[in-house]
C-alpha positions as CSV (number, residue, x, y, z in Angstrom):
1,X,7.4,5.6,-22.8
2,X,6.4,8.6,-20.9
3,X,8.4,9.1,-17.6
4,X,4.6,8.8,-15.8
5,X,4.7,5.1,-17.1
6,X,8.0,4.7,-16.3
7,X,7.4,5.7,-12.7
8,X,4.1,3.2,-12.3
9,X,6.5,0.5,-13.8
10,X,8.6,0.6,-11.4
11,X,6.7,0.5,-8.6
12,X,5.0,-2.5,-10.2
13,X,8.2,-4.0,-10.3
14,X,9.1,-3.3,-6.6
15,X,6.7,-4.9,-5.2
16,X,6.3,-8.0,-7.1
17,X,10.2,-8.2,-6.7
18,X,9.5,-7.8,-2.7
19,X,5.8,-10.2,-3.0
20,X,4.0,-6.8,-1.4
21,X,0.7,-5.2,-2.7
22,X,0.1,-1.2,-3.1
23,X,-1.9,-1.5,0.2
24,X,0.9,-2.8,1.8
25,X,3.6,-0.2,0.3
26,X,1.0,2.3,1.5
27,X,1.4,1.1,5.1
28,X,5.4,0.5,4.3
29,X,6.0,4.3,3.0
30,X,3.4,6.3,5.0
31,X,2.1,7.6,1.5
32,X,-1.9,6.8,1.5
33,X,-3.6,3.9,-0.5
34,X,-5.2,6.5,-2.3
35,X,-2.8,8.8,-3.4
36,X,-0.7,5.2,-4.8
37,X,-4.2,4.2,-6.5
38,X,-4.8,8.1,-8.1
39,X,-1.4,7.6,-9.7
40,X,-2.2,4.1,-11.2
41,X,-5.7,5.4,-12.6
42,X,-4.2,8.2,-14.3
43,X,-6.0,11.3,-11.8
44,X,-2.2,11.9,-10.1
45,X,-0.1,12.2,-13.2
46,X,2.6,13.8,-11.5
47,X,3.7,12.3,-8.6
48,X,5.9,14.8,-6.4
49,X,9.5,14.0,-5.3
50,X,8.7,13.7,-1.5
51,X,5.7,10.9,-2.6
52,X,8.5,9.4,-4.6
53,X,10.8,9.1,-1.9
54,X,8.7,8.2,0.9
55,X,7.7,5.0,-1.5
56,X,11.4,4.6,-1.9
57,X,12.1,4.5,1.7
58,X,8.9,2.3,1.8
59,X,10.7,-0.4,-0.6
60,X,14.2,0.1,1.1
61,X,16.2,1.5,-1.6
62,X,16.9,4.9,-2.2
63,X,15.5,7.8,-4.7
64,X,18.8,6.8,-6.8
65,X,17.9,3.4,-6.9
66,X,14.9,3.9,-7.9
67,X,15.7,6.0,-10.9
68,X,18.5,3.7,-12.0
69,X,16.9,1.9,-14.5
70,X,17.4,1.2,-18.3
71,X,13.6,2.6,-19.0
72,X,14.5,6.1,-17.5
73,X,17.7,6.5,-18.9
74,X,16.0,6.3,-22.4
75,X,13.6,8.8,-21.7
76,X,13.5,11.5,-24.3
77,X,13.8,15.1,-23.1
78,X,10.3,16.2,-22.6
79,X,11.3,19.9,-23.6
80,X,13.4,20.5,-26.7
């Protein structure tokens, strides 16, 4: 899995973990509907750190949080 999957994932998980859609961590993080729905069809592939965060903040729990999953710490180095 690709860290871009990874990323969409989680946020999937978020918000069925909190019973919230996208439009609703849109309004909860300040980040628009459609920058959330560019990442989920693939035309934002690289979603920044400050978008990350602001979602973060958005789902109360912090950028660590976030990143602290079993699916990221497997990534494979993307350079080698």
């Amino acid at each position: 899995m690709r860290i871009y999957e990874c990323i969409l994932e989680r946020i999937e998980t978020l918000c069925k973990q909190r019973g919230i859609t996208i439009n609703q961590l849109s309004y909860l993080s300040g980040v628009s509907s459609s920058t959330i729905k560019s990442m989920y069809y693939g035309k934002s592939r690289n979603p920044g750190v400050v978008t990350i965060k602001k979602l973060c903040d958005g789902l109360d729990i912090s950028i660590t949080e976030f990143f602290n999953t079993e699916a990221f710490r497997s990534l494979e180095q993307e350079i080698k």
